[in-house]
LOVEX-445909 format. One record per residue: residue number from 1; residue in three letters; x, y, z of N, C-alpha, C, O in turn. Coordinates in nm, 4 decimals. Layout:
N
PT / num / residu / n.x / n.y / n.z / ca.x / ca.y / ca.z / c.x / c.y / c.z / o.x / o.y / o.z
PT / NUM / ala / X / Y / Z / X / Y / Z / X / Y / Z / X / Y / Z
...
***
This chain:
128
PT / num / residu / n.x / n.y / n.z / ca.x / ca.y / ca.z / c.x / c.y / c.z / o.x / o.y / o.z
PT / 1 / unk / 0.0849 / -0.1181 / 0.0000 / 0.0000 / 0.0000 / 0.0000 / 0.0891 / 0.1239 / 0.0000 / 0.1567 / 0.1524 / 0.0988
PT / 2 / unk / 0.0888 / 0.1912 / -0.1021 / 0.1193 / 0.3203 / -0.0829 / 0.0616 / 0.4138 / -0.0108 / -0.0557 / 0.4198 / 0.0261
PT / 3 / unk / 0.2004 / 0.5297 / 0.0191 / 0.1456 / 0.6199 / 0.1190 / 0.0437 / 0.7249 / 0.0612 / -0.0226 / 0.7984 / 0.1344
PT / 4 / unk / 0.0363 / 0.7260 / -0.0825 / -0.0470 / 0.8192 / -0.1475 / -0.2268 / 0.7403 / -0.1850 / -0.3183 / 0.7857 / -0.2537
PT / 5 / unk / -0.2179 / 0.6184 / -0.1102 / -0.3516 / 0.5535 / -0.1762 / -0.4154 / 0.5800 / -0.1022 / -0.3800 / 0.5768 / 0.0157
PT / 6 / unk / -0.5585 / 0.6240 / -0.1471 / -0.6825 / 0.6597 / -0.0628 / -0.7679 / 0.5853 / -0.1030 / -0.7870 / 0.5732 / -0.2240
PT / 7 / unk / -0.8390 / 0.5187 / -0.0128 / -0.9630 / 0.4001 / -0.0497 / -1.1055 / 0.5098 / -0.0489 / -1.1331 / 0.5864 / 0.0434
PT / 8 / unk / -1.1602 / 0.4980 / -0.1384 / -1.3172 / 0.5475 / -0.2016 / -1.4189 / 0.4414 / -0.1672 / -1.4174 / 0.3315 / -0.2227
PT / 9 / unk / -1.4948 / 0.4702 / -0.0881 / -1.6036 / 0.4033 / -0.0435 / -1.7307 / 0.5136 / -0.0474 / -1.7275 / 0.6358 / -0.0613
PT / 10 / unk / -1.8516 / 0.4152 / -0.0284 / -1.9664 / 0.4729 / -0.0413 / -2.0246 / 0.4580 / 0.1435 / -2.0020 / 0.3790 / 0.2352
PT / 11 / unk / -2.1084 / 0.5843 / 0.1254 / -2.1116 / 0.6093 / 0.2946 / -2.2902 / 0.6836 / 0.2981 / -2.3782 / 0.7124 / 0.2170
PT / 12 / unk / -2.2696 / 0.6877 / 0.4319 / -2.4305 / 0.7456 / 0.4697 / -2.3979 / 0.8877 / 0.5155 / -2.2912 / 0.9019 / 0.5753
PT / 13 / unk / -2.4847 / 1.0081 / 0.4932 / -2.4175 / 1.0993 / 0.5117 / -2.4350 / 1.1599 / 0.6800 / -2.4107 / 1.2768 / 0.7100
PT / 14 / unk / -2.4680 / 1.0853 / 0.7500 / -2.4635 / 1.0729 / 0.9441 / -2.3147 / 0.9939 / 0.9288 / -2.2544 / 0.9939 / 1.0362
PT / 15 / unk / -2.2614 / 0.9441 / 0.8478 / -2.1069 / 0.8954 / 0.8544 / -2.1135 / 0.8022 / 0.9430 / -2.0097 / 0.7959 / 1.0089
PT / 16 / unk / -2.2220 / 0.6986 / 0.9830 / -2.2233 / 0.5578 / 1.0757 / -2.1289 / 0.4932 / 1.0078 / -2.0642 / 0.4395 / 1.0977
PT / 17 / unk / -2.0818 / 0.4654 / 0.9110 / -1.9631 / 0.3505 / 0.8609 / -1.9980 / 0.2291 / 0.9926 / -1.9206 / 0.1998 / 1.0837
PT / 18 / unk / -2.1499 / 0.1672 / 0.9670 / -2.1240 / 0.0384 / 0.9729 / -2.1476 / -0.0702 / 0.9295 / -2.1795 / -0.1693 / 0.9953
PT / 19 / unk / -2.1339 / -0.0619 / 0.8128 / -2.1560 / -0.2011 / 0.7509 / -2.0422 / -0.1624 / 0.5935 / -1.9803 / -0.0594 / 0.5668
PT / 20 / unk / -2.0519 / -0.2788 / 0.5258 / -1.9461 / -0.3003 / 0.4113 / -1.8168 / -0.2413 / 0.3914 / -1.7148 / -0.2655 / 0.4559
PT / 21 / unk / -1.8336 / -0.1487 / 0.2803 / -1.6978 / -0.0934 / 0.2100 / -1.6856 / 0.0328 / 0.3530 / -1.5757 / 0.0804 / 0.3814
PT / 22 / unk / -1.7774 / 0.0617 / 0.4084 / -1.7567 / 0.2105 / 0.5236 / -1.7492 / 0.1583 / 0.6423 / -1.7558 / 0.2295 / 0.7425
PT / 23 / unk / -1.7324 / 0.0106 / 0.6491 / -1.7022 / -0.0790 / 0.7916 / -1.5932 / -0.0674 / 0.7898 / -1.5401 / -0.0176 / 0.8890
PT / 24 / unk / -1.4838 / -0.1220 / 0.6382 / -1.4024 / -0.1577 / 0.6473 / -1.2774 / -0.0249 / 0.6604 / -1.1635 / -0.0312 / 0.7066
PT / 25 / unk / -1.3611 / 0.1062 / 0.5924 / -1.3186 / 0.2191 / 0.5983 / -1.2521 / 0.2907 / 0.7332 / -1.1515 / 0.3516 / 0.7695
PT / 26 / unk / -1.3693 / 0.2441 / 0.7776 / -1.3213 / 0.2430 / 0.9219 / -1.2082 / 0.2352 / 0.9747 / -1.1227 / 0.3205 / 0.9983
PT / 27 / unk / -1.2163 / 0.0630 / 1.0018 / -1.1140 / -0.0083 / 1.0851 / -0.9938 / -0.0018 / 0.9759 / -0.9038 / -0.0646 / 1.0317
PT / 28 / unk / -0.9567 / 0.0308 / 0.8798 / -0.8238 / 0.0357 / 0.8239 / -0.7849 / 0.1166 / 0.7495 / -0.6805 / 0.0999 / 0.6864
PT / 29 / unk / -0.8804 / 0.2544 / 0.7356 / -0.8376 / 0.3466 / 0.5918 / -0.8640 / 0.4605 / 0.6706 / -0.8539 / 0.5561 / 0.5937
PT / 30 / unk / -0.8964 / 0.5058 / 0.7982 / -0.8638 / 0.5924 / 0.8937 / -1.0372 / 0.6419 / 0.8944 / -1.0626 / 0.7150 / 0.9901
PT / 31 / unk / -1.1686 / 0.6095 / 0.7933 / -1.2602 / 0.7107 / 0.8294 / -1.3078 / 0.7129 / 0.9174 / -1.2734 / 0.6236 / 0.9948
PT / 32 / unk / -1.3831 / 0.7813 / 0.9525 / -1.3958 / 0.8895 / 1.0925 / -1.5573 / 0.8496 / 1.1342 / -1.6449 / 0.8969 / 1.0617
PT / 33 / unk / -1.5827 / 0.7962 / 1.2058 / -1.7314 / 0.8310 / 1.2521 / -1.7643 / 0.9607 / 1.2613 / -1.6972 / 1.0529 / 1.3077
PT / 34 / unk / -1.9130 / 0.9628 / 1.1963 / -1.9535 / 1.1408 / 1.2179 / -1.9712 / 1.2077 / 1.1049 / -2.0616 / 1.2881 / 1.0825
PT / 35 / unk / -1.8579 / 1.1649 / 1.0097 / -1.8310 / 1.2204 / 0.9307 / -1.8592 / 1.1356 / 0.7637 / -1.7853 / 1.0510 / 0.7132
PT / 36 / unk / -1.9556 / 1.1776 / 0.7205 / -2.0233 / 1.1435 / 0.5507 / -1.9711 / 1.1646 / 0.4967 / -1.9250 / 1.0512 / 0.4832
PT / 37 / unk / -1.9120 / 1.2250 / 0.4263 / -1.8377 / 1.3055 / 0.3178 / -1.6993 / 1.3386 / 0.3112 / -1.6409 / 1.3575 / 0.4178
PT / 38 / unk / -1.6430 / 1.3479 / 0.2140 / -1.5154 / 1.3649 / 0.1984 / -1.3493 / 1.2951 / 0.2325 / -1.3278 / 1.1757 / 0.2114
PT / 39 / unk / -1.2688 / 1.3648 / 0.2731 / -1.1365 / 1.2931 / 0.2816 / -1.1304 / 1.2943 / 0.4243 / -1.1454 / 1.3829 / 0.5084
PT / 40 / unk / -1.0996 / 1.1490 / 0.4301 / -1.0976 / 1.1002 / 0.6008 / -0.9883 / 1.0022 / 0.6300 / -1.0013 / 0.8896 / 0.5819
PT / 41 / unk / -0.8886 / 1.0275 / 0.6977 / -0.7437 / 0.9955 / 0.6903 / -0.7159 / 0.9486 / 0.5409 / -0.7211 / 1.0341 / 0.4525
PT / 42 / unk / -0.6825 / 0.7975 / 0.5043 / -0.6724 / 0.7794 / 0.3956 / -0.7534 / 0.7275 / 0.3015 / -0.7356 / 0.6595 / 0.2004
PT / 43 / unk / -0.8918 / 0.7974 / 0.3835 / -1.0147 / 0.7143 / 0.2777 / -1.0723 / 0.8424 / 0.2659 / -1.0577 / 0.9357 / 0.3449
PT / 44 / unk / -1.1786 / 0.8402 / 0.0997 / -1.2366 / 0.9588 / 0.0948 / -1.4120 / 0.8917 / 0.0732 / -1.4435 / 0.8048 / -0.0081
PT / 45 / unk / -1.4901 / 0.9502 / 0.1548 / -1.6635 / 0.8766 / 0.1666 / -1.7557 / 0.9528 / 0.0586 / -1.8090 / 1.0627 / 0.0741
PT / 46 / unk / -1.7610 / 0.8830 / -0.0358 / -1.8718 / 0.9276 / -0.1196 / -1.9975 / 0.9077 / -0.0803 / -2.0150 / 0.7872 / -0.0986
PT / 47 / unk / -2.1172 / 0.9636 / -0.0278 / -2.2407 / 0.9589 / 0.0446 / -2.3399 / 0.8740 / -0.0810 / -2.3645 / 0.9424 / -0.1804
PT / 48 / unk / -2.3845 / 0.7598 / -0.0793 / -2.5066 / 0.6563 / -0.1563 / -2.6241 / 0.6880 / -0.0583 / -2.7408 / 0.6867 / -0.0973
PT / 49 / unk / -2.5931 / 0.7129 / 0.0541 / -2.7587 / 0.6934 / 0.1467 / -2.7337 / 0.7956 / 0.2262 / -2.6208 / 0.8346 / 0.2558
PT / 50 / unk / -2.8714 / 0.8582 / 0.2762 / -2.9053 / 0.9682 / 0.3846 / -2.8395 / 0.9133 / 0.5152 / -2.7393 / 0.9412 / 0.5812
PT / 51 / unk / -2.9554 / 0.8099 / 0.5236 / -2.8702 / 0.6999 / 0.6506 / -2.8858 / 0.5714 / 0.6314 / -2.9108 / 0.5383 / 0.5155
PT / 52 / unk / -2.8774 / 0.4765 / 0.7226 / -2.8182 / 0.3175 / 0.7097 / -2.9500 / 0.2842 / 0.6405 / -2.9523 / 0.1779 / 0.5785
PT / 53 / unk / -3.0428 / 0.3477 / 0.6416 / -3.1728 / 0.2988 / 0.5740 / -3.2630 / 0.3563 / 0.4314 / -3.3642 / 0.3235 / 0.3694
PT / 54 / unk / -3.1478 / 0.4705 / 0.4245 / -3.2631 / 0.5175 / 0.3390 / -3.1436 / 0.5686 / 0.2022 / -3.0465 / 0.6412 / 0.2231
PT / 55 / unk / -3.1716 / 0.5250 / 0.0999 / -3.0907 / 0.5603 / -0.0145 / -3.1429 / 0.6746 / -0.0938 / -3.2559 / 0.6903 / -0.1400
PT / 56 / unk / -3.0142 / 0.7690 / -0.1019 / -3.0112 / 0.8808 / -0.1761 / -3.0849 / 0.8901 / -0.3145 / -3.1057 / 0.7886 / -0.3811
PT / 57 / unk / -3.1238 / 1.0157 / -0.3555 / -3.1563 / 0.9842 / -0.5289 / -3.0124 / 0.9714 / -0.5918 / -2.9061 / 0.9923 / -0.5333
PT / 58 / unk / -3.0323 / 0.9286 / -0.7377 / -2.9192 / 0.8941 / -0.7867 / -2.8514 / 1.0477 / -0.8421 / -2.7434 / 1.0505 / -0.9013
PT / 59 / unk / -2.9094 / 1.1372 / -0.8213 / -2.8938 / 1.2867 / -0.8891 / -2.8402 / 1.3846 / -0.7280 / -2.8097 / 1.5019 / -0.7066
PT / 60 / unk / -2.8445 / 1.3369 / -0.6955 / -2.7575 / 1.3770 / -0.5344 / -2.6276 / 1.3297 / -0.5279 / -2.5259 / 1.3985 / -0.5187
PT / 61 / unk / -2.6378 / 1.1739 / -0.5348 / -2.4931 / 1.0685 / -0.5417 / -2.4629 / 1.1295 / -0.6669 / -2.3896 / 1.2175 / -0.6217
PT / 62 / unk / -2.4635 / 1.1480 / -0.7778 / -2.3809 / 1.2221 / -0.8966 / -2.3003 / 1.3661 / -0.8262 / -2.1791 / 1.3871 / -0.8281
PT / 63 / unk / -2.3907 / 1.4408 / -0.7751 / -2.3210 / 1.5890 / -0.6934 / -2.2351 / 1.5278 / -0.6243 / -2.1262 / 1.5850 / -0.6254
PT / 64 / unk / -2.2400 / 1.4095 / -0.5481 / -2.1509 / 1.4105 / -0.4854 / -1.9866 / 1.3279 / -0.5267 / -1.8779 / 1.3182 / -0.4698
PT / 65 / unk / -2.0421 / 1.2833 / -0.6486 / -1.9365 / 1.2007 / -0.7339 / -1.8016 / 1.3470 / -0.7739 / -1.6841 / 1.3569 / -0.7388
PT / 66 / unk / -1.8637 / 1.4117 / -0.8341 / -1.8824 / 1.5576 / -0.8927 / -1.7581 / 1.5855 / -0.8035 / -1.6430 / 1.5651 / -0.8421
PT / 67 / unk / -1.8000 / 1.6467 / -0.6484 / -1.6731 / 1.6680 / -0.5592 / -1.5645 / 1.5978 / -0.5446 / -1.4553 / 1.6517 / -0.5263
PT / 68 / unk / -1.5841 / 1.4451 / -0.5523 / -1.4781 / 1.3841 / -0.5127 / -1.3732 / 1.3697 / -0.6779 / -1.2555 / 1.3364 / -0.6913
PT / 69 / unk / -1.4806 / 1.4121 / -0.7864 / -1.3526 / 1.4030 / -0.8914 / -1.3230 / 1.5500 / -0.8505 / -1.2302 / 1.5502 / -0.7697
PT / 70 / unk / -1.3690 / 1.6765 / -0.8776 / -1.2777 / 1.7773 / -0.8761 / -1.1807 / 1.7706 / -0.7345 / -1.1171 / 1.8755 / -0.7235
PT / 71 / unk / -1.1606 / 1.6987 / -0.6525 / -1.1116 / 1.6495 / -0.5451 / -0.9655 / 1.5713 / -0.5741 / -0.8502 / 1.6041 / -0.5463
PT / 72 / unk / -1.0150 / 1.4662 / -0.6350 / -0.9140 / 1.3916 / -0.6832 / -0.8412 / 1.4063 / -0.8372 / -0.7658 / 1.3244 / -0.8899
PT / 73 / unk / -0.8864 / 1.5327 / -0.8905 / -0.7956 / 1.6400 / -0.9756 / -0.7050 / 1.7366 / -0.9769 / -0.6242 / 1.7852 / -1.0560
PT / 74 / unk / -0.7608 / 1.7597 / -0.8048 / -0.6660 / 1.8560 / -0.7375 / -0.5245 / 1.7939 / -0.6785 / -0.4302 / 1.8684 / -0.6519
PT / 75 / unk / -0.5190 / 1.6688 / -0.6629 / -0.4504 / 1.5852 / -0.6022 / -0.4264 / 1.5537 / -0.6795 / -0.5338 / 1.5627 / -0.7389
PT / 76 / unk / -0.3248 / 1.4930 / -0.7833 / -0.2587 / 1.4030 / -0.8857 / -0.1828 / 1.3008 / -0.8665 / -0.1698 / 1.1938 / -0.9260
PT / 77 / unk / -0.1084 / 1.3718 / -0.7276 / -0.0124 / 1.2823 / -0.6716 / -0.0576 / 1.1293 / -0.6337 / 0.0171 / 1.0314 / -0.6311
PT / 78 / unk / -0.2350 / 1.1335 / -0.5972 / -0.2551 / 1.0573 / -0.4689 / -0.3360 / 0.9755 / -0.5706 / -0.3888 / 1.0259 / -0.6696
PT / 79 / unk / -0.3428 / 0.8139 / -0.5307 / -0.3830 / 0.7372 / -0.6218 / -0.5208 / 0.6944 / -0.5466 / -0.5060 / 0.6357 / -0.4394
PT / 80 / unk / -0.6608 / 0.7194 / -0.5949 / -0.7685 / 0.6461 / -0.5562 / -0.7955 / 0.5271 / -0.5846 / -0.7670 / 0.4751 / -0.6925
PT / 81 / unk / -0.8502 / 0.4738 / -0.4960 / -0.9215 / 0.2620 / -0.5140 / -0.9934 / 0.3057 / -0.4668 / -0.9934 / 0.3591 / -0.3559
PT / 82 / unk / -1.1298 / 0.2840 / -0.5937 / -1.2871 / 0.3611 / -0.6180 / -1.3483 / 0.1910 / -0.5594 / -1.3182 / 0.0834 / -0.6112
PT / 83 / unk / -1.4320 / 0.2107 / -0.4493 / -1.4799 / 0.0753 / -0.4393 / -1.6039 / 0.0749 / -0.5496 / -1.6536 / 0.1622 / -0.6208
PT / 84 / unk / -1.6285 / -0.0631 / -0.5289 / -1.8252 / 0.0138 / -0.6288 / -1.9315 / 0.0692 / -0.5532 / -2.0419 / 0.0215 / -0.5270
PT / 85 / unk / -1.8848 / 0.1680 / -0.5251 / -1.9722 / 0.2439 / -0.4100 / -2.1439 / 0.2699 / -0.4625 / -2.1641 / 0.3348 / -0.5651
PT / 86 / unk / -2.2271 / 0.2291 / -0.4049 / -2.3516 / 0.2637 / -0.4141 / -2.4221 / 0.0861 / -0.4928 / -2.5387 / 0.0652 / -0.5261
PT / 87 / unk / -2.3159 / -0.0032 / -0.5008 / -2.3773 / -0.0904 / -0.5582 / -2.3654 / -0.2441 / -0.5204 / -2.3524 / -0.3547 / -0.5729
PT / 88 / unk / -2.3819 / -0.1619 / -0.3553 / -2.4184 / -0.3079 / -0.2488 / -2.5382 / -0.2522 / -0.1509 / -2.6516 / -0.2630 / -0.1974
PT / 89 / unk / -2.5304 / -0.2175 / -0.0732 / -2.6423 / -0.1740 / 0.0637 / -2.7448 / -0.0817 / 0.0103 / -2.8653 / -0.0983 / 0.0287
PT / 90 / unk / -2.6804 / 0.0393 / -0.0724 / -2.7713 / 0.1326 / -0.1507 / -2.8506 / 0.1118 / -0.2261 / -2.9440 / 0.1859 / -0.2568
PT / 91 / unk / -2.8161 / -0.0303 / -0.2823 / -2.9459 / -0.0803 / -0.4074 / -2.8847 / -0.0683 / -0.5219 / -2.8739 / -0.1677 / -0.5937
PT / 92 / unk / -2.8367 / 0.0462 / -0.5586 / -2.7703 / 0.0768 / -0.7363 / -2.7044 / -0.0353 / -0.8360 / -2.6245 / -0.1024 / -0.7708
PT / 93 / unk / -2.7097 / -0.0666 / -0.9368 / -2.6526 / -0.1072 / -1.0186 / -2.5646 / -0.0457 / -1.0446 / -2.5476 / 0.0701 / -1.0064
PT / 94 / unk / -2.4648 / -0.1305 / -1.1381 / -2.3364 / -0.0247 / -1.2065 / -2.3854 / 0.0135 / -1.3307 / -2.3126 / 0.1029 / -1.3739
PT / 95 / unk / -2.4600 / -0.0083 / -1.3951 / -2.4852 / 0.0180 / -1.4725 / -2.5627 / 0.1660 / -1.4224 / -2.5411 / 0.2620 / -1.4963
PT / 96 / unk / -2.6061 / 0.1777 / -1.3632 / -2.6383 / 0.3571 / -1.2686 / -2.5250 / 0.3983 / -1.2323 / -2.4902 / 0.4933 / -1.3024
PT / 97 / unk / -2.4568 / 0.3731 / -1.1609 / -2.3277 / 0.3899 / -1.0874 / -2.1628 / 0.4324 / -1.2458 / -2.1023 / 0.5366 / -1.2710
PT / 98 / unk / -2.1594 / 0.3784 / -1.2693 / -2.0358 / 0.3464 / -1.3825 / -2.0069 / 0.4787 / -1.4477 / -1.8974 / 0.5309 / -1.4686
PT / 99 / unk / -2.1554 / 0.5317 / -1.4819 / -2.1426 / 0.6540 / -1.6105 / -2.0863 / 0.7959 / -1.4694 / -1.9986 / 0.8813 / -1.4830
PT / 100 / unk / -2.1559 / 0.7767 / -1.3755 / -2.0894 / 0.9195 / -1.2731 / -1.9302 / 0.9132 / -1.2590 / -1.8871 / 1.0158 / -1.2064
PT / 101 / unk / -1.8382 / 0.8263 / -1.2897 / -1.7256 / 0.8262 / -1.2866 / -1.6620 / 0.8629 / -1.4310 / -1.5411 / 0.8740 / -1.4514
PT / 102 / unk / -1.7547 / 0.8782 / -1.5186 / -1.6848 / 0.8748 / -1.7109 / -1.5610 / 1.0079 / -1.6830 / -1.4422 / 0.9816 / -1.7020
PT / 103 / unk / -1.5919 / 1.1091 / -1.6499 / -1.5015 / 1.2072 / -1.6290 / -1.3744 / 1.2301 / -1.5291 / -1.3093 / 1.3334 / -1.5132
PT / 104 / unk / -1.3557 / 1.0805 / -1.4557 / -1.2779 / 1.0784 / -1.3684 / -1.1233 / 1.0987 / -1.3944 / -1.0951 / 1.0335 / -1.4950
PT / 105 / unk / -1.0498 / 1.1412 / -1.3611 / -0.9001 / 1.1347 / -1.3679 / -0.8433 / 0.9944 / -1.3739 / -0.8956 / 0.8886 / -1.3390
PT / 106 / unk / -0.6991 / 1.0232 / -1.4374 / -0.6177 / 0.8836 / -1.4295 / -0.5943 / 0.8171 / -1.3122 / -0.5546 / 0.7017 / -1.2959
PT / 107 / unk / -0.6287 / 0.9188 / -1.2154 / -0.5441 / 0.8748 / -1.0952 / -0.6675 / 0.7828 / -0.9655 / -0.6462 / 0.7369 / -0.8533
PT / 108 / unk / -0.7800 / 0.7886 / -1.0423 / -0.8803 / 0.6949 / -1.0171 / -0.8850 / 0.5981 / -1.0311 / -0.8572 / 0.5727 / -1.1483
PT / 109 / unk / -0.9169 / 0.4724 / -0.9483 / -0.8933 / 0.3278 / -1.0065 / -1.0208 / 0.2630 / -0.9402 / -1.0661 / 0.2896 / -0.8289
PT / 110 / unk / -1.0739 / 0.1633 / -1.0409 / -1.1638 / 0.0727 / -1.0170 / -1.0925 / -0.0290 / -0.9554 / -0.9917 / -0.0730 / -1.0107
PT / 111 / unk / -1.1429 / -0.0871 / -0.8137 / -1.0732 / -0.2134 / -0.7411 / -1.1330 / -0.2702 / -0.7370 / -1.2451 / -0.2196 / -0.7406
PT / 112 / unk / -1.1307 / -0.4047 / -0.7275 / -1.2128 / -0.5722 / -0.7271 / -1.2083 / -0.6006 / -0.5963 / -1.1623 / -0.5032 / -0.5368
PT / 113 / unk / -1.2407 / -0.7094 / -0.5069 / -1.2833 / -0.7415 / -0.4376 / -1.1594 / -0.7597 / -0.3103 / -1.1560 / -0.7434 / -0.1884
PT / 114 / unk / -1.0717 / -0.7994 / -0.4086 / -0.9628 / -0.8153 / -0.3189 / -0.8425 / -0.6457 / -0.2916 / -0.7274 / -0.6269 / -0.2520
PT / 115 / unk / -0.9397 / -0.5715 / -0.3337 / -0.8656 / -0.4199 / -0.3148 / -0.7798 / -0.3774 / -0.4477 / -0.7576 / -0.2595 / -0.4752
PT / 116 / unk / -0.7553 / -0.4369 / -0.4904 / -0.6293 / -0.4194 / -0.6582 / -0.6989 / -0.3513 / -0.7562 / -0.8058 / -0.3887 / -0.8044
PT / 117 / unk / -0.6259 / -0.2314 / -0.7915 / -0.6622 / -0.1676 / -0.9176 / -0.7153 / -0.2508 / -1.0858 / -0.6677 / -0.3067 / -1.1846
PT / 118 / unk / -0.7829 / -0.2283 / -1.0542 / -0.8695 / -0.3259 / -1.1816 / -0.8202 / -0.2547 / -1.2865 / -0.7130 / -0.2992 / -1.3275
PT / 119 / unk / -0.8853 / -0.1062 / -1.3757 / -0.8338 / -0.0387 / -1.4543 / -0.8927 / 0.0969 / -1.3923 / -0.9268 / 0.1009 / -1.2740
PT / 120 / unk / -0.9067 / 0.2475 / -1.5080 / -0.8963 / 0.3698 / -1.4588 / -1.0442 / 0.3779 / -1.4459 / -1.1080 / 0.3566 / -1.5490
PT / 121 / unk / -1.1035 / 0.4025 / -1.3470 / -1.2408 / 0.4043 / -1.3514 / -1.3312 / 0.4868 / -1.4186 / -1.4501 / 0.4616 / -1.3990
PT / 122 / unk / -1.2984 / 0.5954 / -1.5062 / -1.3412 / 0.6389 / -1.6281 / -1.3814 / 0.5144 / -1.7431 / -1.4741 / 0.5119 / -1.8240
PT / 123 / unk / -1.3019 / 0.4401 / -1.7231 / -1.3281 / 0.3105 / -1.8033 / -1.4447 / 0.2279 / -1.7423 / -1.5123 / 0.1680 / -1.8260
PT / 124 / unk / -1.4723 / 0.2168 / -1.6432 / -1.5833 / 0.1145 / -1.5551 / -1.7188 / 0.1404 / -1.6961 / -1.7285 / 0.0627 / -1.7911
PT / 125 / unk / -1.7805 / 0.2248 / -1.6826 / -1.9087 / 0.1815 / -1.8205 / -1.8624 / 0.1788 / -1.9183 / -1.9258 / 0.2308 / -2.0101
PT / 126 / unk / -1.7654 / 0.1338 / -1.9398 / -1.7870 / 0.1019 / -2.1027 / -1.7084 / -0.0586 / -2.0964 / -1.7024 / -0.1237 / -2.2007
PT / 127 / unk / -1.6477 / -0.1169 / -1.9614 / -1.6224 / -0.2283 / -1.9585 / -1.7444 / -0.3353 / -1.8891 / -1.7480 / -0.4579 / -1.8779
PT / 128 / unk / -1.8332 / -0.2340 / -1.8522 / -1.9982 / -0.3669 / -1.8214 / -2.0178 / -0.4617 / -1.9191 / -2.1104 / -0.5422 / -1.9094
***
């Protein structure tokens, strides 16, 4: 693991991180209880749900896609592992999910299950 990798997970925006990709956010990528949104030690929380129960519209989760690329444009240095955020607990397909990343930077990466850069996640819809 590099010191520049930040894990991208999908989160509730009360920032409970407890369950899945924002469990694991937690206990090993520094995020923060409390806190929904944004860069949190070395993880940054993209918000899929209001709270543990109730899922966002998909035109909210885009705004908030929105920040974390001009986010991770500002940063070049720092390499993201985009989980498939919004397309476990939230309900979403990738096929919903895939196209909010088309404009993402190089420095974005789609990761598989076992954490490893799959390819640049600008690429994720057009490899469904």
């Amino acid at each position: 693991m590099s010191t520049l990798d930040i894990f991208v997970f999908g989160s509730n925006e009360q920032g409970i991180h407890g369950k899945g990709a924002a469990l694991y956010a937690a206990k090993k990528w520094g995020a923060i209880k409390g806190v929904g949104a944004g860069l949190q030690g070395r993880s940054y929380a993209i918000p899929t749900k209001s709270t543990p129960r109730h899922t966002l519209p998909l035109e909210k989760v885009s705004s908030y896609v929105q920040e974390f690329i001009a986010h991770a444009r500002e940063h070049p240095d720092n390499r993201y592992l985009l989980s498939k955020i919004g397309c476990g607990l939230a309900g979403f397909s990738e096929s919903e999910i895939s196209p909010l990343f088309r404009d993402s930077p190089l420095n974005v990466f789609l990761i598989n299950e076992s954490g490893e850069p799959m390819f640049p996640a600008s690429e994720w819809a057009v490899r469904l």
